[in-house]
N, C-alpha and C positions, 0 to 999 in steps of 0.2 A: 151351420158355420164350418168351414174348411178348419182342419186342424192341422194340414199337411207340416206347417212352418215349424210349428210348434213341435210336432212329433220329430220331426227330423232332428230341429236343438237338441231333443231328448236322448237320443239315438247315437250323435255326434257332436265331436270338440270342437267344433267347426263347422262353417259351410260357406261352400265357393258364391258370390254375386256375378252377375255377367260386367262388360264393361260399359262403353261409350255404345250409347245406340246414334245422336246426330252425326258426329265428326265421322263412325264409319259409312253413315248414310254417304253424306258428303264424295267420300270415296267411290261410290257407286253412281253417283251422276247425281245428289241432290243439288237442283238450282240454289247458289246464293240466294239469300235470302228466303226462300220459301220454308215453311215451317214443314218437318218432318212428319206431323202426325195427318198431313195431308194423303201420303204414302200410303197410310192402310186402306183408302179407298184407290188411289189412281195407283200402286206399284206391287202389292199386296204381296205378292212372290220375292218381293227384293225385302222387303221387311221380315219374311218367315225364312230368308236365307241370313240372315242379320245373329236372330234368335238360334238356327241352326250350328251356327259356326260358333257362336259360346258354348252352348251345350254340345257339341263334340269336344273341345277342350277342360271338362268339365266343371260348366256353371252347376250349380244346386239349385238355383235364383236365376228368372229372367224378368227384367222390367218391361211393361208393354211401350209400346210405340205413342206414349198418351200424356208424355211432360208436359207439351203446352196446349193438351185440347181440352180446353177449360175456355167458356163463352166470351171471356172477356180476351185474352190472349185469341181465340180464334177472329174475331173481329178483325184481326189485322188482315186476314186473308178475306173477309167477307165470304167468311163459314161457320159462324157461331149461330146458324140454323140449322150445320151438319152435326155437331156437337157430340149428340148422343148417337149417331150411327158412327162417327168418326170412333167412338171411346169403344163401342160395344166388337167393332171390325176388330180394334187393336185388340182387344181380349181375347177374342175367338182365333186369330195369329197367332199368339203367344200361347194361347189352350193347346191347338194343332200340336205347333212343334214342343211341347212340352211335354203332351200323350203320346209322341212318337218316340221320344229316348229311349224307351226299354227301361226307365229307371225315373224316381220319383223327382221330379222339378216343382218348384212351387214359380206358379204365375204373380207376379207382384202387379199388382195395378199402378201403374208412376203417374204420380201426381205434381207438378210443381205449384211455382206461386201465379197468382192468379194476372199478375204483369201492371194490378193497380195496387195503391197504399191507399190502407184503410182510415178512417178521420182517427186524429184529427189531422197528421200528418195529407191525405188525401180525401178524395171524395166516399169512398167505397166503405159504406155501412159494414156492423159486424154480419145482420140479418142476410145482406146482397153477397157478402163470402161467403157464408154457409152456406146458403140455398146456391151459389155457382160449385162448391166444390160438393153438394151432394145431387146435382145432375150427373155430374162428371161420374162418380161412384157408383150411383145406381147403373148406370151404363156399364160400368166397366165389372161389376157385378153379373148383368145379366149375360156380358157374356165369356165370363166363367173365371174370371180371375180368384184366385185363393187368399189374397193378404192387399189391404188399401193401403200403400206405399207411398208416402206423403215426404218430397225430396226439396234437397235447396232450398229450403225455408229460413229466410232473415228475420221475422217478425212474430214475436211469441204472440200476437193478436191474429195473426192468419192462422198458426197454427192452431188456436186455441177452437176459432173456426172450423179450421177442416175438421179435426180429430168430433166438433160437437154434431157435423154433417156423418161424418163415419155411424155414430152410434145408432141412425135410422137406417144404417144397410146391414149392420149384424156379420160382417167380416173383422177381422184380427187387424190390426193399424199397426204400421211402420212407421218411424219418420227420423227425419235427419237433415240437418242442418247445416248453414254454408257459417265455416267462418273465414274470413279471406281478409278481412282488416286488422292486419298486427292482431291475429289471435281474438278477433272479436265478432261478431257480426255485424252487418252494416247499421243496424239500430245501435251498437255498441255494447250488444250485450254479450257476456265471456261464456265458457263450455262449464264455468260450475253453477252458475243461475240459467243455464238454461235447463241443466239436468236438477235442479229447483224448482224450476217452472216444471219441466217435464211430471214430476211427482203428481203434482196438481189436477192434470187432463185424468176425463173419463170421458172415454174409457181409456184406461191409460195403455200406452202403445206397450205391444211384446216385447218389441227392439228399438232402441235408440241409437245414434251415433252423430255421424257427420260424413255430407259428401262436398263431392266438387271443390271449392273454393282455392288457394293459393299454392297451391306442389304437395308435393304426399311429406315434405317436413311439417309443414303447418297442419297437415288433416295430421300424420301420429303424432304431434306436440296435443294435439284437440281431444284426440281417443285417451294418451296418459292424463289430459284434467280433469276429463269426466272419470276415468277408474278413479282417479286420486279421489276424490269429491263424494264417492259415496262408496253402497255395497257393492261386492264385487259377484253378487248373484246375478245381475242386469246382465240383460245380452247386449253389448255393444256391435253398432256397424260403422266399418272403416270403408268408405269407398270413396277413392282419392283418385282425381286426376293424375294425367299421368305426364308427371311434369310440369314445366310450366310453358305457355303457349308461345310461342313467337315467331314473326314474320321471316320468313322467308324467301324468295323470290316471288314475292306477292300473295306468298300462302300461309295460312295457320299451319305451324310447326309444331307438337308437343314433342319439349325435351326428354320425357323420360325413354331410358332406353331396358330393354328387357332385365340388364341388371338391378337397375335402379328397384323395378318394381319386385323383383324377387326380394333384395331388399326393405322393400318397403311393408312388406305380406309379410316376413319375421316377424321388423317390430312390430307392425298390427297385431300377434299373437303375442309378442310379451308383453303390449300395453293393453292386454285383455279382450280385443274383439275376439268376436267370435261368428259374424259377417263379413266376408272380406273381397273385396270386389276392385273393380277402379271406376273414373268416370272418364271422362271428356279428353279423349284423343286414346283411349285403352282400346287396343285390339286385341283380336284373337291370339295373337302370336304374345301380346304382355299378358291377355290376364294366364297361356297357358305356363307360360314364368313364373306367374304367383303361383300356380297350381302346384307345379313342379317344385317350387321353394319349399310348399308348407306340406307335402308327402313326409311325414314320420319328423316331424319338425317339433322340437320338443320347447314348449317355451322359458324364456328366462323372464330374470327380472323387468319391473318398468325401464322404460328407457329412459336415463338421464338426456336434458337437453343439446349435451355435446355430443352425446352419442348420437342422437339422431342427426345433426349436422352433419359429425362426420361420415355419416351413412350415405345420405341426402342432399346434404349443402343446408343453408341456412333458411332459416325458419320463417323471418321476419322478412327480407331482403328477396323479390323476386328477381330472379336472373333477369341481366340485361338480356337486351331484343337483337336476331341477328339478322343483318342483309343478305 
């Protein structure tokens, strides 16, 4: 079992996550609609130039190219018979450029959700999640991932799944959760029962936090409920979009702008993470902001909810959309 994640916490106050892998894809020529984890077979240089240019800005953390290559989400491309070469390609991408830094990176294996709801809300057994997300791990395992990073998850019954699929590959578990409704997940459950439920999993994950979901107000409003809610030994992860997304001259726009996310990489350090990354629309130029922010960055108190507004803008209320 890779210990790199773990030793590094031990070593440092801190460690940097990379950002958005689709949306910069996007920027590189990904087709609308085509699913990015297609890439590590047909583009495989544009994806290890992706991992490149976080790790020169200095990620600690790169997630593989492997959000949605999980069987049931590949179906939509009529590739969930690539599955496990698609997962094992993205490892071996993210190995490459991680053994080339000169400096220790830990490969995270990204995992999302499986694109179905489990019964009784859906079709999808608990038995059919676990056996889809420990394909995907054993994959991404053999080829050579250090930590199963299990992201954007709404549903403490997938999670309960993947983390019981992790325990047959013998890798360290990540995970982290979207909350993007008024402060809740889409099942409607809050960041102090999830960090309740979290207790519970075995094996129980190293690092918790939350990504993706509603602007980087709502992910550090999520990061203070879970410190507030228990011990303050847990390694929390903040990895926040960046901004909030909106239309454009016909294009996804994310609002944040490199102040914002320096900003937002403080309070991630006074509301106790100790993961700190972005997601979905974070380039190389924001997360090397955050970088630059939290260089000798001494943390304060939690952040009161006004304080984070006034940092950020509002918590609850996503900005309107612009033409």
């Amino acid at each position: 079992m890779s210990s790199l994640l773990s030793d590094l916490l031990g070593e440092r106050d801190y460690l940097l996550a990379d950002g958005a892998t689709g949306t910069n894809m996007m920027k590189m020529g990904l087709p609308a609609g085509q699913a990015p984890d297609l890439w590590n077979l047909q583009e495989p240089e544009k994806v290890t130039r992706v991992h490149e240019s976080f790790i020169e800005v200095g990620a600690d953390i790169i997630l593989t190219n492997t959000f949605g290559a999980n069987r049931c989400r590949l179906k939509l491309d009529n590739a969930q018979d690539q599955t496990r070469e698609i997962n094992e390609a993205g490892a071996r991408i993210a190995r490459a450029a991680a053994d080339a830094a000169g400096r220790p990176v830990v490969v995270a294996g990204s995992m999302g959700p499986t694109g179905e709801m489990l019964m009784p809300y859906g079709t999808l057994t608990d038995e059919e999640a676990e056996a889809t997300f420990a394909e995907q791990m054993q994959a991404l395992a053999k080829g050579g991932v250090d930590v199963l990073w299990i992201e954007t998850i709404f549903a403490f019954g997938e999670l309960k799944a993947a983390v019981a699929a992790a325990a047959g590959v013998g890798l360290p578990v990540v995970s982290t959760m979207t909350f993007d409704t008024v402060g809740k997940t889409m099942m409607g459950d809050t960041p102090e029962k999830a960090r309740e439920f979290i207790q519970t999993l075995d094996p129980r994950p190293i690092a918790f936090g939350a990504n993706c979901g509603a602007g980087p107000a709502m992910l550090i409003d999520t990061i203070c409920r879970y410190r507030r809610s228990g011990p303050d030994t847990d390694v929390l992860i903040a990895k926040g979009n960046c901004g909030i997304p909106q239309m454009v001259g016909g294009e996804i726009v994310y609002s944040g702008s490199e102040e914002i996310m320096a900003r937002y990489a403080r309070l991630a350090r006074d509301a106790g993470a100790r993961i700190i990354g972005g997601c979905c629309g974070t380039t190389p130029v924001h997360l090397k902001a955050i970088a630059d922010a939290l260089v000798g960055y001494e943390p304060g108190d939690i952040p009161e909810v006004d304080a984070i507004e006034a940092a950020l803008g509002p918590i609850n209320t996503p900005a309107p959309s612009a033409d």
